[in-house]
ROGU-740936 format. One line per field, with one value per residue (C-alpha): x, y, z. Coordinates in steps of 0.05 Angstrom, whole numbers, padded with zeros to 5 digits. Layout:
// ROGU-740936
xx	X; ...
yy	Y; ...
zz	Z; ...
// end
This chain:
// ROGU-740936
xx	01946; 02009; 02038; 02100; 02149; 02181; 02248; 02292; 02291; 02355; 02369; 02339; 02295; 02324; 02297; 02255; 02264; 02320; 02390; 02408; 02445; 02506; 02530; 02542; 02585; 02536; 02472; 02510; 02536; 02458; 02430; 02478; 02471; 02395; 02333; 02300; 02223; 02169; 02136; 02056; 02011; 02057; 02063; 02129; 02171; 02212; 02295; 02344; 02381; 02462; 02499; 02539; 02616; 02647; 02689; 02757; 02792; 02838; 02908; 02956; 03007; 03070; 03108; 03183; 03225; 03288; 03274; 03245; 03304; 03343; 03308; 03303; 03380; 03397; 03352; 03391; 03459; 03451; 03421; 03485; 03529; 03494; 03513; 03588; 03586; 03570; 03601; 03664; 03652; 03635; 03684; 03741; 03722; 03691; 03712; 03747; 03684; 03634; 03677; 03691; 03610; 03596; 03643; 03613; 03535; 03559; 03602; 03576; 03632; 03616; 03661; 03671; 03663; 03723; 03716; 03726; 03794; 03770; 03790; 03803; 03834; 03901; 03882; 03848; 03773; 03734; 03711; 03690; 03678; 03637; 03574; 03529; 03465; 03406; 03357; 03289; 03258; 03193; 03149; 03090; 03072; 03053; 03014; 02956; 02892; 02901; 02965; 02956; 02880; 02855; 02842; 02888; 02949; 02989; 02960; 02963; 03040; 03057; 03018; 03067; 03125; 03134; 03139; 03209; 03240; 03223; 03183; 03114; 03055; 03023; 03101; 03107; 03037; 03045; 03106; 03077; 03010; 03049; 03032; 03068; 03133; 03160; 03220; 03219; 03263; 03218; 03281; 03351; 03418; 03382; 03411; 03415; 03367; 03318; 03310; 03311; 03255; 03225; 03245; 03204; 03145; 03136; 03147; 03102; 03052; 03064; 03054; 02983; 02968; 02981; 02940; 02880; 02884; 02896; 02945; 03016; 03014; 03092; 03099; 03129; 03172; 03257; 03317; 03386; 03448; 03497; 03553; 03543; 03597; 03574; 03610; 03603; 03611; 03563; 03586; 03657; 03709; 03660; 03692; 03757; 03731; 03683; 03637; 03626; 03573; 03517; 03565; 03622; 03656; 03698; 03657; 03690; 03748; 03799; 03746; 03759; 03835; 03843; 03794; 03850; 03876; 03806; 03773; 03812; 03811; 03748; 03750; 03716; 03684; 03663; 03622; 03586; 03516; 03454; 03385; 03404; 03426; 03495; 03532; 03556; 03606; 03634; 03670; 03689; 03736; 03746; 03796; 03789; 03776; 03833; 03801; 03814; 03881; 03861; 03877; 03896; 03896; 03931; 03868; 03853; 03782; 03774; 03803; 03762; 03703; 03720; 03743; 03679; 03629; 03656; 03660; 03589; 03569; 03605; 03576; 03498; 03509; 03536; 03499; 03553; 03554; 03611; 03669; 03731; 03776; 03840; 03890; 03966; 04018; 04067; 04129; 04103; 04056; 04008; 03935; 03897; 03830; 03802; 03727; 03683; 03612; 03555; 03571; 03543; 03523; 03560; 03505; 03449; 03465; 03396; 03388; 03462; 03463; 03507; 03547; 03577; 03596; 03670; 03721; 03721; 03784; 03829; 03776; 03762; 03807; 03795; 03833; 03866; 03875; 03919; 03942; 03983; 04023; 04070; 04096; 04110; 04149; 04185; 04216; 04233; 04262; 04298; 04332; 04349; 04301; 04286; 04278; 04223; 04243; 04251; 04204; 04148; 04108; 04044; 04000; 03916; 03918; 03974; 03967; 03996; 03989; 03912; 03877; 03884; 03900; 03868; 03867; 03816; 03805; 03804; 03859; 03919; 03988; 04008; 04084; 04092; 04144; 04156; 04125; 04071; 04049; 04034; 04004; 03963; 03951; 03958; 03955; 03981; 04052; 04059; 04062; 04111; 04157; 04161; 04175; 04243; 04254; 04289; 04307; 04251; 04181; 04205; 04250; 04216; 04152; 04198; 04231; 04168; 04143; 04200; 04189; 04112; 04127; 04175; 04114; 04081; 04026; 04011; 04027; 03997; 04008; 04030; 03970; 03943; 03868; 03816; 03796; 03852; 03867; 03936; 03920; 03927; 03994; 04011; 04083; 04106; 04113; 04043; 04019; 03975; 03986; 03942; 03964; 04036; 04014; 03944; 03987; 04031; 03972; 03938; 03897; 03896; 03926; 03873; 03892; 03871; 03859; 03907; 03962; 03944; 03957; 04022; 04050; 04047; 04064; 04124; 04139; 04128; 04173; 04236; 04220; 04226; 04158; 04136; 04093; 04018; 03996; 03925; 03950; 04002; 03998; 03968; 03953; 03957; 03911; 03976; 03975; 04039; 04029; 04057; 04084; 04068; 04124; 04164; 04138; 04175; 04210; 04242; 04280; 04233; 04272; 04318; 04310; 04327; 04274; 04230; 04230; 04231; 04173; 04133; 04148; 04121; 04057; 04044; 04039; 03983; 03949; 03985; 03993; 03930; 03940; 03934; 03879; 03877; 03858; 03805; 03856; 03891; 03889; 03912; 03979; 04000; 04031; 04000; 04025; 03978; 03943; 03878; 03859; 03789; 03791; 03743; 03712; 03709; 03634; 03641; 03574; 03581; 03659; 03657; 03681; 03619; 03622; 03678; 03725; 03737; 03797; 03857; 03909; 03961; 04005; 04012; 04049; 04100; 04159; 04157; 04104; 04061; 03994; 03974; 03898; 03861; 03792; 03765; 03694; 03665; 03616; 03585; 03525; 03504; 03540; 03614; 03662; 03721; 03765; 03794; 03733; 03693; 03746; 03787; 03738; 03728; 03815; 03818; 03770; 03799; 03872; 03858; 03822; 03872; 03930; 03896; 03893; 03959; 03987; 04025; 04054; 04042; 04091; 04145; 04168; 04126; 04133; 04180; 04141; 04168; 04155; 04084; 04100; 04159; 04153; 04173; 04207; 04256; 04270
yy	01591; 01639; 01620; 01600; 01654; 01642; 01627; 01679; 01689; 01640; 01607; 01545; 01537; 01500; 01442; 01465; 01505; 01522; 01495; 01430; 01434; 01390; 01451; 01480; 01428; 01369; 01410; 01409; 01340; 01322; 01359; 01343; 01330; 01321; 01376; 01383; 01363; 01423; 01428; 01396; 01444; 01474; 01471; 01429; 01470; 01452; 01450; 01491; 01448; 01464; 01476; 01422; 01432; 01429; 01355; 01373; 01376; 01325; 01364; 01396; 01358; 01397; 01378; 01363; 01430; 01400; 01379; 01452; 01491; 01441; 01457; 01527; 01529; 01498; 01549; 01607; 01577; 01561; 01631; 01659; 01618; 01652; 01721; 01702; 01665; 01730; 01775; 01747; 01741; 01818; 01844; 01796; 01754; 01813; 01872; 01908; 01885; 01917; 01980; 01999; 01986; 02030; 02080; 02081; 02085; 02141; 02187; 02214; 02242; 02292; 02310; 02396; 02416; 02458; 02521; 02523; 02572; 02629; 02641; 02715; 02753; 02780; 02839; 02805; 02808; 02754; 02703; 02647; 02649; 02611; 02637; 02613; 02586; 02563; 02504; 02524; 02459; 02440; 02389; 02364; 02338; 02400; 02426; 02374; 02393; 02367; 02409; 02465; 02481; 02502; 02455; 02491; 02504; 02481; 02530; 02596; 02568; 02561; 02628; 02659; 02623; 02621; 02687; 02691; 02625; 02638; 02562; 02541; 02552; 02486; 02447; 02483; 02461; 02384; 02383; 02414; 02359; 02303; 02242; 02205; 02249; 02292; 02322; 02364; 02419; 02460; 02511; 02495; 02538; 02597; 02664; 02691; 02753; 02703; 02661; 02728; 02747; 02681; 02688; 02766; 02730; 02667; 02727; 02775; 02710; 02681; 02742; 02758; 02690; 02704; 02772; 02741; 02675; 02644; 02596; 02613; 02569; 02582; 02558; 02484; 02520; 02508; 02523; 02478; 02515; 02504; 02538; 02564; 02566; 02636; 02665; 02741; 02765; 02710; 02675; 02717; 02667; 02608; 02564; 02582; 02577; 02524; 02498; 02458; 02406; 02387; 02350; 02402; 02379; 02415; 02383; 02421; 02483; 02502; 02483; 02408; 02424; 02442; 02414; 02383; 02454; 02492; 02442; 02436; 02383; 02375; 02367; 02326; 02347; 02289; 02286; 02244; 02237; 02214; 02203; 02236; 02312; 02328; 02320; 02388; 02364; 02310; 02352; 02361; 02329; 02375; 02373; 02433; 02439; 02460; 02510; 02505; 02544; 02614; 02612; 02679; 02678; 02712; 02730; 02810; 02811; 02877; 02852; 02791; 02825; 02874; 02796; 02766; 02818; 02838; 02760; 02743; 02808; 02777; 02703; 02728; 02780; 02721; 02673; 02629; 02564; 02587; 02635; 02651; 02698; 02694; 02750; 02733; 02765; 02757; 02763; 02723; 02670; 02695; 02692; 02755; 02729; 02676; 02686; 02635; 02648; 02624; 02616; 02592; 02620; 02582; 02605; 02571; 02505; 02487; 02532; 02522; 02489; 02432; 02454; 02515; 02480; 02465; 02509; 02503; 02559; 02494; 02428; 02453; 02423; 02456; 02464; 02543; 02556; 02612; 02636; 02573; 02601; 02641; 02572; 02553; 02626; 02620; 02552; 02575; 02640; 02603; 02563; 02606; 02582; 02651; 02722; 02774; 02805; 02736; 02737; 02679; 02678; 02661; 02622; 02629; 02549; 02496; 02431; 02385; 02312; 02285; 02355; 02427; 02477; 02551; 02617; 02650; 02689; 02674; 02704; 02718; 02706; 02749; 02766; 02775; 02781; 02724; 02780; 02790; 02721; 02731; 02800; 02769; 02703; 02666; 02589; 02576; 02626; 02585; 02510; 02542; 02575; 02516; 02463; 02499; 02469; 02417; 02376; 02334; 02340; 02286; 02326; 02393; 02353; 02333; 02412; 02435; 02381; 02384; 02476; 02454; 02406; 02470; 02509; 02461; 02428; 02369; 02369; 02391; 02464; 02460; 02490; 02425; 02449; 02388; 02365; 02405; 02377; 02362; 02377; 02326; 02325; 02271; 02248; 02263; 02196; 02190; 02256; 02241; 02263; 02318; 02336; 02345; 02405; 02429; 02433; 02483; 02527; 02504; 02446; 02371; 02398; 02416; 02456; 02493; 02561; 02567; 02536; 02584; 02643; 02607; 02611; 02688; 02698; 02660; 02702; 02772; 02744; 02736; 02673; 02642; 02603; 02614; 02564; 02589; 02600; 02608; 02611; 02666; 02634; 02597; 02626; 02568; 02564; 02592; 02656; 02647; 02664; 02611; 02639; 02587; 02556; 02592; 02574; 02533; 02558; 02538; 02574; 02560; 02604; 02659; 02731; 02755; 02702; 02731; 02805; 02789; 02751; 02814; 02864; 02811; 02805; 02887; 02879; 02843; 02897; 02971; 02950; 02965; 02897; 02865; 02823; 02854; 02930; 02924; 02909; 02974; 03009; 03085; 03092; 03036; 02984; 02919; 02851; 02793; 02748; 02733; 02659; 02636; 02560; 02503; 02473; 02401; 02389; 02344; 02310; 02284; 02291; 02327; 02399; 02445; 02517; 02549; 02579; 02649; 02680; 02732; 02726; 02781; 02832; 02899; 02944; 02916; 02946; 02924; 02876; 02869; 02831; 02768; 02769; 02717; 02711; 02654; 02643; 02578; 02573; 02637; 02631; 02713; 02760; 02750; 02687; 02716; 02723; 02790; 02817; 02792; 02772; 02835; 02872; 02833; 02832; 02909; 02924; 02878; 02898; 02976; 02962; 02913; 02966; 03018; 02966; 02959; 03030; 03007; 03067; 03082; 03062; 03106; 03099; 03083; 03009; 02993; 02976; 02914; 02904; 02862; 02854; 02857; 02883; 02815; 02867; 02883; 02815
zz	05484; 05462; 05387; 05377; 05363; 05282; 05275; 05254; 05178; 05156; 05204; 05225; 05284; 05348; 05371; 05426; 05495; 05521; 05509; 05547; 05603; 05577; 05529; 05464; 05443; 05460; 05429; 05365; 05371; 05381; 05328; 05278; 05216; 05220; 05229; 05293; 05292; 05293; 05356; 05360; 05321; 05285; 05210; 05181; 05135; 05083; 05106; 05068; 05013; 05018; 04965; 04940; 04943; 04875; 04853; 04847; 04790; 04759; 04782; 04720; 04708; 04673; 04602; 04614; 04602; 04573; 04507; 04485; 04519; 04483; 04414; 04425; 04445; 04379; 04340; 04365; 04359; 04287; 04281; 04317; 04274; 04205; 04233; 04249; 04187; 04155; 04191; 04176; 04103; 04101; 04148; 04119; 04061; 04019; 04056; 03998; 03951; 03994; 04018; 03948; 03929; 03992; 03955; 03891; 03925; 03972; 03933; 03865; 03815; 03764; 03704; 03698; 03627; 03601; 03574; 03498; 03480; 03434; 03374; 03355; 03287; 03281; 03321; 03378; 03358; 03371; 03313; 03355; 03429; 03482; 03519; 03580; 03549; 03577; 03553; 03570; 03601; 03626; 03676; 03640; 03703; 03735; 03662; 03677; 03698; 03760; 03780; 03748; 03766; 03691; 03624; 03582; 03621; 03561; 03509; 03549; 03567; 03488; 03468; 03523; 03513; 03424; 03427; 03476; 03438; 03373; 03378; 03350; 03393; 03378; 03383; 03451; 03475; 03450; 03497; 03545; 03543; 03535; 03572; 03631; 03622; 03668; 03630; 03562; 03522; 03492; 03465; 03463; 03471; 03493; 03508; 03585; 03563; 03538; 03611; 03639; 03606; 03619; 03692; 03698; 03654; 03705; 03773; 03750; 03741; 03810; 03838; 03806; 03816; 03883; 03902; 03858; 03880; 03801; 03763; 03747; 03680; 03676; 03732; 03712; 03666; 03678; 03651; 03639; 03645; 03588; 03552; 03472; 03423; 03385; 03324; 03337; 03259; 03232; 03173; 03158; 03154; 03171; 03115; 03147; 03231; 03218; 03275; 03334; 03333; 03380; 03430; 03436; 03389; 03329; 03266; 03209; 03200; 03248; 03300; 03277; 03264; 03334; 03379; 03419; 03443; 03442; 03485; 03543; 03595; 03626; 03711; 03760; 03819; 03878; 03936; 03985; 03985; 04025; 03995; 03935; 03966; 03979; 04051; 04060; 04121; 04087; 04042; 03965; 03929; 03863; 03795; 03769; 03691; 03655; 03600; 03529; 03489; 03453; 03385; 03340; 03272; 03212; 03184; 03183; 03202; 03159; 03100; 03106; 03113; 03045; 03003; 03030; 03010; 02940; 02921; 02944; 02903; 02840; 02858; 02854; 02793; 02752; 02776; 02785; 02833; 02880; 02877; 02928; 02952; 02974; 03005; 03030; 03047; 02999; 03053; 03117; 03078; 03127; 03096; 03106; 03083; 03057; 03033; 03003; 02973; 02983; 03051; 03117; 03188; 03238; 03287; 03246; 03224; 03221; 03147; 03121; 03062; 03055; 02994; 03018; 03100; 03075; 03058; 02981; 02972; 03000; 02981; 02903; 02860; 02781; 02727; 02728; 02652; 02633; 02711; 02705; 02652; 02693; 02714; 02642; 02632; 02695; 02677; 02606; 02644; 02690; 02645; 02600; 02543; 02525; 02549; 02565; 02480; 02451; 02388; 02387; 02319; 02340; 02282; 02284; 02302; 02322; 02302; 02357; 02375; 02366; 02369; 02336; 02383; 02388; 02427; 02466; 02402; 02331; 02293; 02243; 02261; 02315; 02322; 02392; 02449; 02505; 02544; 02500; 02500; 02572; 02565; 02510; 02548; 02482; 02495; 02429; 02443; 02511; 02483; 02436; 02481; 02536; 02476; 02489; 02554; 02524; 02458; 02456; 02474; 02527; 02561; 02555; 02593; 02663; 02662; 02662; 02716; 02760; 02774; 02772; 02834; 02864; 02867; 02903; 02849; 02866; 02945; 03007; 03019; 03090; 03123; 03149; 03128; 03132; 03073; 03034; 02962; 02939; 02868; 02808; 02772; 02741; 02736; 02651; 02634; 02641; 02595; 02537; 02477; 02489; 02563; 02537; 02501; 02551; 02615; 02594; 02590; 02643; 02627; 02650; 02713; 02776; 02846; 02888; 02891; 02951; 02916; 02854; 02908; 02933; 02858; 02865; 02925; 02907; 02850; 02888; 02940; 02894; 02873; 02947; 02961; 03040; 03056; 03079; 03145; 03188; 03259; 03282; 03357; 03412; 03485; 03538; 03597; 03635; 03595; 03562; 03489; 03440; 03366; 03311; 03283; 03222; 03158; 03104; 03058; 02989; 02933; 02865; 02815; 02815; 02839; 02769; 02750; 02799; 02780; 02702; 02723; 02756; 02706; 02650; 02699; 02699; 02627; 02628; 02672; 02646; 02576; 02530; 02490; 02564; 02590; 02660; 02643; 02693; 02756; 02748; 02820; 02822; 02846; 02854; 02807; 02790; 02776; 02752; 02708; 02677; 02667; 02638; 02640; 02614; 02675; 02687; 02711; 02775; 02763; 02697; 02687; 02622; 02606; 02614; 02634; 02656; 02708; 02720; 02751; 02763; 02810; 02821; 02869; 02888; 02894; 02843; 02854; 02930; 02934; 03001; 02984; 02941; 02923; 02883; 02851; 02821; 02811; 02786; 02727; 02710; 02675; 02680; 02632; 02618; 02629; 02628; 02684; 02670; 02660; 02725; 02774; 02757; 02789; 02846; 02848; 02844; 02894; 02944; 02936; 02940; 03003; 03032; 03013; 03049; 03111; 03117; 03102; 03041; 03005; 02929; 02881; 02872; 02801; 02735; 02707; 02652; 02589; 02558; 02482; 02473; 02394; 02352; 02274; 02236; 02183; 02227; 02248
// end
């Protein structure tokens, strides 16, 4: 029996023989749906389960569109509208607002320091002048460990640096360590050779730290470019110069006097920017600085120099608290030198003591003892009181008002001359000969006031100095008892020592008084030099009055009986006065110590120079101003004659009687 062949693998077995003879389409319509049975003796098999098709899905269904296009619709219009909104408030609302804030945040405007004018001697030479300076700056930032690559950056910077700046190792290095800061000066207003230096130091540095792969520890050193007012002779004529302070600015002097025309107009130089750094196509909008006006002075910067050294000498030998020089020309008013001691460095304000920062020739105001007396002789000249022969019978002591009155040294009666009350300086001879200025007391006190006020006690001098005093003198009504008979001689009346000067001067100008003068002229930024104006000028006595006046005064210096021996110059004839005054203390207000001084002129005969000395409490060797500030006067004037080429005299001096024999009377 043959076994039945197995159905194909997957497919399904057919139900038996072959296919009927009604078709493909009614075999499948008969075995539909069902399986066909297995043939007898042959093992039923499982059918094939299908796969069941998958229940459809419940179909989407879509949300309704309109209401979010809607929504978002309205979101974007309202956005819209904000933009127009503020669009329109920037564009036209505001516009100027934020065009001019767009301004202000893109351009940046810097002002252009000025250059300060110079001021120079009569000769041109510079007194005061302006440098490029440098602060030396550093970045403690870049000092740290961290930067630098070594512990001690700071400490090997300072050890190099103190050395160059003239600083402190240890200051240097705490600015250099400090915390959180990113900016310090370590030296201020330094010279171009010192950043140079500074400049080779941190170089040579970089480039060893280069080759040997090491530290530059300078290398967070800067510098900050500045200008530096410098005062090329050091202190000569500081009192009368002054200084500028740490802003620019003139703090005391003619630097004060005229800081208007020294500093200039400062500039202003504008520019767009963009993240800090400059546009360089947008352009430059610059004002240009307008420097500062050169100044020239009267004062001789060799004759300063000789009045400034031999009155500091004088000042230390005597160990006196101050002393000052003055030298004018007796024709111009033009002051030649003006010398104050001690005295200051207007290039180290740092060590200048405060006492001796003003200009104490024009801001003392003291009492001037006998130099004041040739005021007293020319008003009882000038009016006709008396003359240079007139006899004066001098008694050892004058009793007058509340007090006794007494000369610089005891003695007998002395029967001298007008002129020899001068020559003699006799306090006692001068309250006697000016009690003929009129036919009282009364009237002899306003004479005597009203030539005091022609030689200008009492009032400004004209120069305009800072600080200058006016002088006390009071009005004769309102002399004590005491000051009646003191002024005459000089006491209970203070000037200045300038004003003192201006008195001779006057005289050795025929009794015209010039008023004093600093500045000769003025150079603009232009070029164009500008004269100062004339000085003032005044008639105070007579020309007659005048020359009585300076052969009287070379008494006092050629005669032997004269107080002023020591003033004599070879050559040349002197004129001039010793004084030796009591000295009001300006801490307690009492009389204590006193005040030294001689004022004269030279040559005599044709008189070119005015030189004063007066020197303020002495407390080494001699008081007396004839015999310390007649030194000082001599060795001024010879040098100052010399200076200016002023000839010798040409004929002796008349000697005018100093006594008078009271037999012959």
């Amino acid at each position: 029996m043959s076994e039945p062949r197995r159905p194909e693998r997957g497919r399904l077995p057919r139900p038996g023989g072959p296919r009927a003879a009604g078709g493909r389409g009614a075999e499948r319509a008969q075995g539909a749906g069902r399986l066909s049975r297995p043939a007898s003796g042959q093992a039923a098999r499982p059918a094939a389960r299908r796969p069941r098709p998958p229940r459809p899905s419940a179909p989407l269904r879509l949300g309704r569109p309109r209401p979010r296009l809607r929504l978002v619709g309205v979101a974007l219009t309202l956005v819209m509208l904000a933009f127009v909104v503020r669009l329109l408030q920037v564009q036209a609302v505001d516009a100027s607002a934020y065009a001019a804030k767009a301004a202000v945040n893109r351009w940046v405007s810097h002002e252009v320091a000025a250059d300060r004018g110079t001021i120079t001697d009569r000769s041109g030479t510079d007194l005061a002048t302006t440098v490029d300076a440098y602060d030396i700056t550093a970045d403690p930032f870049l000092f740290t460990a961290e930067q630098s690559k070594t512990k001690d950056a700071p400490a090997q910077a300072a050890e190099l640096l103190a050395p160059i700046v003239g600083g402190d190792p240890k200051t240097i290095a705490k600015k250099l360590a400090a915390p959180n800061s990113r900016y310090q000066v370590l030296a201020r207003q330094q010279t171009p050779q010192v950043w140079n230096q500074i400049k080779d130091l941190k170089r040579a540095l970089g480039d060893k730290a280069a080759k040997a792969k090491g530290v530059n520890v300078l290398a967070g050193v800067f510098s900050d470019p500045h200008t530096k007012r410098v005062y090329p002779a050091g202190d000569l004529a500081a009192g009368v110069i002054g200084f500028v302070n740490g802003e620019g600015v003139g703090g005391g002097g003619l630097e004060a006097l005229l800081n208007k025309e020294l500093a200039g107009e400062p500039g202003k130089i504008r520019y767009a920017q963009s993240s800090g750094r400059q546009v360089p196509t947008a352009g430059v909008q610059e004002h240009p600085a307008v420097p500062g006006s050169d100044v020239e002075l009267t004062i001789d910067r060799d004759i300063q120099w000789a009045a400034q050294s031999a009155i500091t000498a004088q000042v230390q030998k005597s160990r006196a608290d101050r002393g000052y020089v003055i030298v004018q020309d007796t024709r111009t008013g033009e002051i030649l030198a003006m010398a104050n001691a001690p005295g200051y460095d207007p290039n180290d304000l740092a060590h200048a003591s405060s006492n001796s920062l003003g200009n104490a020739a024009v801001q003392d105001a003291y009492e001037p003892g006998s130099v004041s007396k040739l005021m007293s002789m020319a008003a009882v000249l000038d009016q006709g009181a008396a003359t240079p022969a007139t006899h004066v019978t001098v008694p050892g002591t004058l009793p007058r008002a509340d007090r006794i009155f007494h000369d610089d040294v005891d003695h007998g009666t002395w029967s001298l001359t007008l002129n020899g009350v001068l020559a003699k300086s006799s306090n006692i001879g001068t309250i006697l000969a000016s009690g003929q200025l009129g036919r009282t007391q009364a009237e002899a006190n306003k004479v005597l006031y009203s030539y005091l006020k022609k030689f200008g006690i009492g009032d400004p001098t004209g120069l305009g100095f800072p600080g200058e005093t006016r002088g006390i003198l009071a009005k004769p009504q309102n002399w004590n008892g005491s000051q009646q008979y003191t002024i005459p001689f000089g006491q209970g009346l203070s000037l200045s020592a300038l004003q003192a000067t201006s008195v001779y001067s006057t005289v050795a100008n025929g009794g015209v008084r010039v008023a004093p003068s600093l500045i000769r002229g003025i150079t603009g930024p232009d070029g164009r030099f500008v004269p100062s104006e004339a000085p003032a000028k005044s008639r105070v006595v007579s020309e007659k009055t005048a020359t009585t006046l300076a052969t009287m005064l070379e008494s006092v210096v050629g005669d032997e009986q004269g107080t002023g021996s020591k003033a004599r110059i070879a050559g040349y004839r002197v004129a001039g006065k010793t004084g030796t005054a009591n000295r009001v203390d300006p801490v307690t207000g009492r009389y204590k110590g006193y005040t030294a001084s001689f004022l004269g002129f030279a040559p005599a005969d044709d008189p070119r120079v005015t030189v004063s000395c007066v020197i303020q409490n002495p407390t080494s060797g001699s008081y007396f101003g004839g015999q310390i500030c007649g030194p000082v006067f001599k060795q001024v004037m010879e040098f100052a004659l010399k200076s200016l080429q002023a000839a010798p005299s040409g004929k002796e001096a008349p000697h005018l009687p100093v006594e008078f024999d009271p037999a012959k009377r």
